[in-house]
C-alpha positions in Angstrom: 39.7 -9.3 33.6 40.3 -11.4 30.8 41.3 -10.4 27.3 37.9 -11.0 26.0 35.7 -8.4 28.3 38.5 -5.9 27.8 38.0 -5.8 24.1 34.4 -4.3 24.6 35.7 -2.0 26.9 37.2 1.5 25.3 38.6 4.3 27.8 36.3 2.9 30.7 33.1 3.4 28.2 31.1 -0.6 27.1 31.1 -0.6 23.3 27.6 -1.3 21.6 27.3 -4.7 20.4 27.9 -3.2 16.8 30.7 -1.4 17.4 32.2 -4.6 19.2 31.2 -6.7 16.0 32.8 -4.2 13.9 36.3 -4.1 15.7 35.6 -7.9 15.3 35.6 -7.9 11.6 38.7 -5.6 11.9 40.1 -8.1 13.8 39.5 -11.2 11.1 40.3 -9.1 8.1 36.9 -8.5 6.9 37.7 -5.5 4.1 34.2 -2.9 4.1 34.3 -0.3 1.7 34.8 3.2 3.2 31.2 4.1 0.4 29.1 2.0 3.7 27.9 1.6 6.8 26.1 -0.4 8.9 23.2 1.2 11.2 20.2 0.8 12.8 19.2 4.0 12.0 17.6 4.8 8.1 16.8 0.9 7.1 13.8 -0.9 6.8 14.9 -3.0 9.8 16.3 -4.1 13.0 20.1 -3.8 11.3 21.1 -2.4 7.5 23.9 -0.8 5.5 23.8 2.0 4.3 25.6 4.4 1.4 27.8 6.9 2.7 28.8 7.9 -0.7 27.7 6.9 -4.4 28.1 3.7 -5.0 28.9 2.0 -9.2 28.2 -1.4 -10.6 31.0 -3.6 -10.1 32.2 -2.0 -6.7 33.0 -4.5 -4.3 30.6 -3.6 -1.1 32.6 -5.6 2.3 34.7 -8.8 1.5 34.5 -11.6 4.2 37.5 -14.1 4.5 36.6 -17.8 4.6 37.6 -18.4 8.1 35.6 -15.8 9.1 32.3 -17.4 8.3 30.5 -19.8 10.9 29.9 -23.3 9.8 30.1 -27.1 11.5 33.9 -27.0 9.4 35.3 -23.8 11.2 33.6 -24.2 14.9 35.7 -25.1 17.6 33.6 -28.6 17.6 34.3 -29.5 14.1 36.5 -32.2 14.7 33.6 -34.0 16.6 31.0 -33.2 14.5 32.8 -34.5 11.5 33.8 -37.8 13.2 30.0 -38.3 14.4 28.2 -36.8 11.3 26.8 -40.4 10.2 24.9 -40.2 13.5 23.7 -36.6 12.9 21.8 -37.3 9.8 18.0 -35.6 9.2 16.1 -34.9 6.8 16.5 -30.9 7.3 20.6 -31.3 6.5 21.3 -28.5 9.3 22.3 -30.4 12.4 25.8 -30.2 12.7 25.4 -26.3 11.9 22.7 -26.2 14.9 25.3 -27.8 17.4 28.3 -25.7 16.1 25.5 -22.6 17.4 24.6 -24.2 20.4 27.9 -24.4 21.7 29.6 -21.5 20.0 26.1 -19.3 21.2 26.6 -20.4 24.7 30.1 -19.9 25.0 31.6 -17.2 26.4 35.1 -17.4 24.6 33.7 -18.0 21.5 35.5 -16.6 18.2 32.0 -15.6 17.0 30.6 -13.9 20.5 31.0 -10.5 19.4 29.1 -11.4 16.4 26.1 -13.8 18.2 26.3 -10.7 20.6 23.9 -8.9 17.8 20.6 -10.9 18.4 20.5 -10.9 22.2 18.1 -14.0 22.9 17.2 -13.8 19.4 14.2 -11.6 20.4 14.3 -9.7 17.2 13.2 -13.4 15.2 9.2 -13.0 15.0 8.8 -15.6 12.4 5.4 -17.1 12.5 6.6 -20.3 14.5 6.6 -18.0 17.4 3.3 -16.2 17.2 1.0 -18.5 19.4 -1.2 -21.0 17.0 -4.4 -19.1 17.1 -3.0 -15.6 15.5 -1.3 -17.7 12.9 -4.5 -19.7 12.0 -6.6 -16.4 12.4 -4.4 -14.4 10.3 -2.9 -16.5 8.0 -6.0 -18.7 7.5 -5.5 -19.6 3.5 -2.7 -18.3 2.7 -0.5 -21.9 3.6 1.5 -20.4 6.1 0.1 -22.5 9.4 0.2 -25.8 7.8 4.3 -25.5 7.1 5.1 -24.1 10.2 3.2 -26.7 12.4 5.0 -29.2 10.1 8.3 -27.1 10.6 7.5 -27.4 14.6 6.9 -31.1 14.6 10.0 -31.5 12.2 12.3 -29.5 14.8 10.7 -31.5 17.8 11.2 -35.2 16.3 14.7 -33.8 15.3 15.7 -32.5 18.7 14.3 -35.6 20.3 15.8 -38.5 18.2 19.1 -36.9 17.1 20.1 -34.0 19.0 19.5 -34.8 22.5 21.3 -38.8 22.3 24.3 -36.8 20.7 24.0 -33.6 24.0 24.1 -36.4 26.5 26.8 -39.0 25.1 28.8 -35.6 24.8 28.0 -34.2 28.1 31.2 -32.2 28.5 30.3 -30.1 25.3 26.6 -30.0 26.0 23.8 -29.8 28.2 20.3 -30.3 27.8 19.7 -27.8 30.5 21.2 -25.0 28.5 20.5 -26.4 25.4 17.4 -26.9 25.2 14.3 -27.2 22.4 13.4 -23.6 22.8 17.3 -22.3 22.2 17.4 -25.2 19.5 14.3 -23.5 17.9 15.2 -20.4 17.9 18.7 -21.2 16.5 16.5 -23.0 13.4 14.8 -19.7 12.6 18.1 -17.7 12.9 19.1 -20.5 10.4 16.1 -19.3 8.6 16.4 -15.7 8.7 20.6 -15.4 8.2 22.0 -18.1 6.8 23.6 -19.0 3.1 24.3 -21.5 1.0 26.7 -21.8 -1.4 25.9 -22.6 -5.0 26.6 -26.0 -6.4 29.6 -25.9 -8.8 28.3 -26.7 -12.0 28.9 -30.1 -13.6 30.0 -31.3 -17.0 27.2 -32.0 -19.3 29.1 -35.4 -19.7 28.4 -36.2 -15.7 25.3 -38.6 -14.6 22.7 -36.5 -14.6 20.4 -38.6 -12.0 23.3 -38.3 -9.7 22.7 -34.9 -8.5 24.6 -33.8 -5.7 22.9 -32.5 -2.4 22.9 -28.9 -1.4 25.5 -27.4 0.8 24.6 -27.3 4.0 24.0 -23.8 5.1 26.3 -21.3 6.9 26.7 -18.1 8.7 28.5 -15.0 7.4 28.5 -12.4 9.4 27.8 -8.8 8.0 26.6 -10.4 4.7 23.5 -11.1 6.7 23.3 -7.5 8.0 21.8 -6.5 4.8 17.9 -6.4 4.2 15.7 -8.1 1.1 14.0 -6.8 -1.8 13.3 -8.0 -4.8 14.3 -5.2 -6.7 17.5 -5.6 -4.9 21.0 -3.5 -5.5 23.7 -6.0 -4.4 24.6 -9.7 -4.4 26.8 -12.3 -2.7 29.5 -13.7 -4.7 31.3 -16.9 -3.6 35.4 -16.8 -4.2 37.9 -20.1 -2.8 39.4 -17.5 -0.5 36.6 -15.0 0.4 33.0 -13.9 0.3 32.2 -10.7 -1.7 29.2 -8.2 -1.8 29.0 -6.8 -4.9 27.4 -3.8 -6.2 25.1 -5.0 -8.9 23.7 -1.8 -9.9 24.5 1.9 -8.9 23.5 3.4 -5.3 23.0 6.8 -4.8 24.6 8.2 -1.2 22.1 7.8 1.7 20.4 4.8 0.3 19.9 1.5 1.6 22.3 -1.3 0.1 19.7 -4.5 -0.2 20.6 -8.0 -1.1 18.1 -10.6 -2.3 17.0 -13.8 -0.4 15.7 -14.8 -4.3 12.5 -15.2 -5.5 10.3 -15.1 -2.7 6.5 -14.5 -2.6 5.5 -13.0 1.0 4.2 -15.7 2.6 8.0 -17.4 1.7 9.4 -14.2 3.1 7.1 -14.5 6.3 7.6 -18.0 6.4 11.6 -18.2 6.5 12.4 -14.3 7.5 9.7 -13.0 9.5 8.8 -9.9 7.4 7.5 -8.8 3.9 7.5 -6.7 1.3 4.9 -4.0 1.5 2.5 -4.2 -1.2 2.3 -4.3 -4.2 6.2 -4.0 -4.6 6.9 -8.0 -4.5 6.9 -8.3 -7.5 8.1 -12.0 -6.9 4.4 -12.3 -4.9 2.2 -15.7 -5.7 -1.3 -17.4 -4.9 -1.3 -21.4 -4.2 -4.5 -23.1 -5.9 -4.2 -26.1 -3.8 -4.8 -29.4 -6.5 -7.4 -30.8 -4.3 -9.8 -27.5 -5.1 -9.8 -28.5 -8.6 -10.7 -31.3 -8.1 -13.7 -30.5 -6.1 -14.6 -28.3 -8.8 -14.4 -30.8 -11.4 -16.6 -33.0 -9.5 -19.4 -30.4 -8.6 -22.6 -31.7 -10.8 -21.9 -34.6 -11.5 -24.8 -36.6 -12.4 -24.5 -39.8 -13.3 -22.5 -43.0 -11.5 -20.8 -43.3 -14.9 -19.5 -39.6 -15.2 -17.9 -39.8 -11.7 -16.1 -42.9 -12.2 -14.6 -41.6 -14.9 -13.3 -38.1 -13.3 -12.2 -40.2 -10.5 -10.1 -42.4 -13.2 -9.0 -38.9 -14.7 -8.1 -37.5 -11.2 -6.4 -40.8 -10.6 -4.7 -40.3 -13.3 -3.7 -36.5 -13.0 -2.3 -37.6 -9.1 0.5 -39.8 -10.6 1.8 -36.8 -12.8 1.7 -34.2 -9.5 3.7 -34.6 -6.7 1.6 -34.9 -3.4 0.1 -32.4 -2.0 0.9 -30.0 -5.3 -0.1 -27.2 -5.6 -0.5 -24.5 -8.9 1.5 -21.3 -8.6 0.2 -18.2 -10.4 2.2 -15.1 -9.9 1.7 -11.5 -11.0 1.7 -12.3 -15.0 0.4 -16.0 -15.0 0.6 -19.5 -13.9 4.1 -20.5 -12.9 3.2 -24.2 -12.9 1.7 -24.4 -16.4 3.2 -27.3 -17.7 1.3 -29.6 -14.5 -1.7 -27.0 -15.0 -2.0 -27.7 -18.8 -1.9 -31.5 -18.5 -4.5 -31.9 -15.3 -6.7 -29.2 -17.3 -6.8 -31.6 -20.0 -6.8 -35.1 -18.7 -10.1 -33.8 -16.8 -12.0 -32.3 -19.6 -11.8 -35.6 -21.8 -14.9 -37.0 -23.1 -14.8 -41.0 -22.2 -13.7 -41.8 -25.5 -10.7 -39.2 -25.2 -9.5 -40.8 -21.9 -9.9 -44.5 -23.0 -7.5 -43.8 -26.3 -5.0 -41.5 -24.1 -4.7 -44.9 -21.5 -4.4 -47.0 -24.6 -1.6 -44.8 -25.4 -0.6 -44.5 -22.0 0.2 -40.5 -22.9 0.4 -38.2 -25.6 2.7 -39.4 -28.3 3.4 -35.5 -28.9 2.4 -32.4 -27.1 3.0 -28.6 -27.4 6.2 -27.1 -26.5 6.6 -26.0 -23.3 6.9 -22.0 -24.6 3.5 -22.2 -26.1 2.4 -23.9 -22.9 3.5 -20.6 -21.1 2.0 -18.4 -23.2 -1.2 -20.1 -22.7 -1.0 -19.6 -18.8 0.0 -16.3 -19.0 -2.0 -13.4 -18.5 -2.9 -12.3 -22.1 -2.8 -16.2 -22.6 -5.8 -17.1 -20.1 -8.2 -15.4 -21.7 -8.2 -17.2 -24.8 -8.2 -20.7 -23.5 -10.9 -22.9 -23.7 -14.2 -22.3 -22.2 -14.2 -25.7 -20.6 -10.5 -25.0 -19.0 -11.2 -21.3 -18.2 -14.7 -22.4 -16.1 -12.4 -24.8 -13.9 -9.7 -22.4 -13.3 -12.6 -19.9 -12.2 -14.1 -22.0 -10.0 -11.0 -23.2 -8.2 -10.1 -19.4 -8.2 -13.1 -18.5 -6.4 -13.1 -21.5 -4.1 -9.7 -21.1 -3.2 -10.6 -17.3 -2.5 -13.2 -18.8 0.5 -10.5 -20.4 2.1 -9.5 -16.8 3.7 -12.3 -17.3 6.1 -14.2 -14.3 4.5 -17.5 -15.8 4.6 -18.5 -18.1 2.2 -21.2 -15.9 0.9 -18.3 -13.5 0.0 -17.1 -14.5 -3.7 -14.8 -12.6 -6.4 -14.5 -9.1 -6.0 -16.0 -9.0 -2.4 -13.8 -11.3 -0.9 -11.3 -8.7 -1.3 -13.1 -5.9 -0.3 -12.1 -5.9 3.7 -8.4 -6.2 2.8 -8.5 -3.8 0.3 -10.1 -1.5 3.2 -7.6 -2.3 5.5 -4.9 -1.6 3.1 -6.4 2.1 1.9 -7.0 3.1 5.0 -3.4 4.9 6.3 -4.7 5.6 10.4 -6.3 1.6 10.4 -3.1 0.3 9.1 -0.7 2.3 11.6 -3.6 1.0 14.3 -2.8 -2.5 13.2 0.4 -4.1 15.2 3.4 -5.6 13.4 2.0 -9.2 13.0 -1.5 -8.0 11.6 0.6 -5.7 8.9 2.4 -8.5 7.5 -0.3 -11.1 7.6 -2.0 -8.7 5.4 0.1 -7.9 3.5 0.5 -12.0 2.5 -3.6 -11.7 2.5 -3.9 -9.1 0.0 -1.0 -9.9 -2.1 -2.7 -13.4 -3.0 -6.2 -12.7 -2.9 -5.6 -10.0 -5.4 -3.7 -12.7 -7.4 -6.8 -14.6 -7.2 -9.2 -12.0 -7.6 -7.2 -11.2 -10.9 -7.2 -14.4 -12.4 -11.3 -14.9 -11.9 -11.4 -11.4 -14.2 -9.3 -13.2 -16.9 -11.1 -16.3 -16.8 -14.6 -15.1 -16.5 -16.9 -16.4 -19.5 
């Protein structure tokens, strides 16, 4: 029996996979406070931590040493994967973390088996990538959610195919295709997803080139930091030290209540997107509505007489596409537009009169514009209603167009495009009836329909 089986073993009696991870973090000097605990029991998901005890600001929550945490630089394969990182290049950045996984997941004397021990097959991830194509398109129809995770798919594909798999097979003795295949790879990318961090930049010197602005960090695991759940209104928060990782208290927790950290700000879909859950509604308060670009501009060229008039929208439009990046979007969250500044200048670029647009070419710009505070205000929620009635027409007509995109019918406009969700949502049996997929995707639903739904009331003539 060798030394690694007989640490899960305690007076002839197979420890939990928790209480092997905990004697684990015992074992690597990971410091939690006596005032937790971890359990599966009393949290809002598959793992939490709990309060045993009152908890202050300030207190120091569990404290994770740096070799503790699971990265390409501490895996036993780091040498390797340093050597050969030129060749494991992507445009995702998190390679060499997934081949530190595959080999550490799929090893059985791995430093970090006791804690890769605590998603068995990853069967707990039930992000959206694995939910067969037709309940994400028939549930999530709208809310942007299918298009990035069939670009996510093809992304992990093309990245398994052309970098991955050359480096498995020149490194045969390390791994195998057979074991590590696209489906371990792609679960291993939403465990990524789910668990991971990444460590702050370290803030430059205002001195320093600003254009020369230094990649992210790649991401890593740390275990029991990712034990903790999400909100937005969260209680605790990761702090990064040269020797250690430390959860701190941020502000006070009463005994028996759940310790949360925060992901940041993430609307739903985000959250069902990268973590495969959500905030119930309407407590997100970090919850947004996309208003694709492209529905504005279909707005803006609804009518349109003349040959004359729609050249010069499609100048305007033109025009407008050079100062969004592609496929752009505009936010609006719960108090306003969150991307007013490109709002403000496609609302106006579009509602010049010909003589307007020749002299702002001419110019090629505005010489001088309004500050970017009043530009807020304006896109804000007491702002909208005061804004032109040219601008406030377009905004409510790409509101309501955007609401069709649901799949409601498109007979069913403004307040009734709501009204099934809104049902759904009241109704406490229906909702329990519903199964864990068809809560969240409603929950995205309703959080950004109602987002839409408010700003057609604020912009209504």
């Amino acid at each position: 029996m060798t030394a690694e089986i007989r640490s899960e073993v305690v007076d002839g009696a197979e420890l939990s996979p928790l209480q092997n991870f905990l004697q684990w973090c015992d074992r690597v000097g990971l410091v939690l406070s006596s005032k937790v605990c971890v359990s599966k029991e009393g949290t809002v998901a598959e793992y939490g931590m709990l309060a045993t005890d009152d908890i202050e600001e300030g207190e120091v929550l569990f404290t994770i040493p740096r070799p503790a945490l699971l990265h390409q630089g501490t895996t036993k394969v780091s040498a390797l994967l340093e050597k050969e990182k030129s060749s494991l290049e992507s445009s995702s950045g998190w390679v060499p973390l997934l081949l530190a996984l595959l080999y550490e997941y799929t090893s059985s004397q791995s430093h970090w088996k006791p804690y890769l021990s605590l998603w068995t097959d990853f069967k707990t991830l039930d992000h959206p990538m694995f939910w067969s194509k037709e309940e994400r398109d028939s549930l999530l129809r709208g809310t942007g959610v299918p298009e990035a995770v069939d670009t996510d798919l093809a992304n992990i594909e093309r990245e398994y195919t052309d970098v991955v798999l050359p480096f498995m097979i020149k490194h045969s003795d390390l791994w195998n295709p057979n074991t590590h295949t696209l489906e371990l790879y792609t679960k291993l990318v939403a465990f990524i997803m789910a668990y991971s961090f990444q460590e702050p930049q370290e803030e430059e010197d205002d001195d320093e080139d600003e254009e020369e602005e230094k990649a992210p960090n790649p991401p890593m695991m740390v275990p029991m930091a990712d034990m903790l759940n999400h909100v937005s209104n969260h209680n605790a928060n990761l702090e990064f030290t040269p020797d250690s990782l430390k959860m701190v208290c941020v502000r006070p927790i009463p005994k028996g209540d759940e310790v949360f950290n925060t992901y940041g700000q993430m609307a739903n879909w985000q959250l069902l997107h990268m973590y495969g859950f959500t905030e119930p509604y309407p407590s997100n308060s970090n919850d947004t509505a996309d208003i694709p670009a492209a529905n504005l501009y279909r707005v803006a060229t609804q009518g349109i007489q003349s040959d004359l008039d729609r050249q010069l929208r499609e100048e305007q439009w033109e025009m407008v596409c050079e100062m969004l990046p592609e496929k752009a979007a505009f936010v609006f969250g719960k108090q306003g537009c969150l991307t007013d500044t490109e709002l403000h200048t496609a609302l106006k670029v579009l509602c010049m009169s010909a003589e307007e647009f020749s002299e702002f070419k001419e110019n090629e710009g505005w010489e001088e514009d309004e500050d970017d505070e009043k530009i807020s205000q304006a896109f804000s929620n007491d702002g909208l209603p005061e804004l032109k009635p040219s601008w406030k027409r377009l905004i409510h007509e790409t509101a309501r167009l955007t609401l069709r995109s649901y799949g409601d019918g498109e007979e069913k406009l403004g307040e009734n495009a709501v009204d099934g969700d809104r049902a759904l949502m009241e109704d406490k049996a229906a909702l329990a009836g519903l199964s864990c997929r068809q809560q969240r995707a409603l929950q995205v639903r309703y959080g950004q329909k109602r987002i839409l739904q408010r700003l057609m009331e604020l912009t209504k003539s």
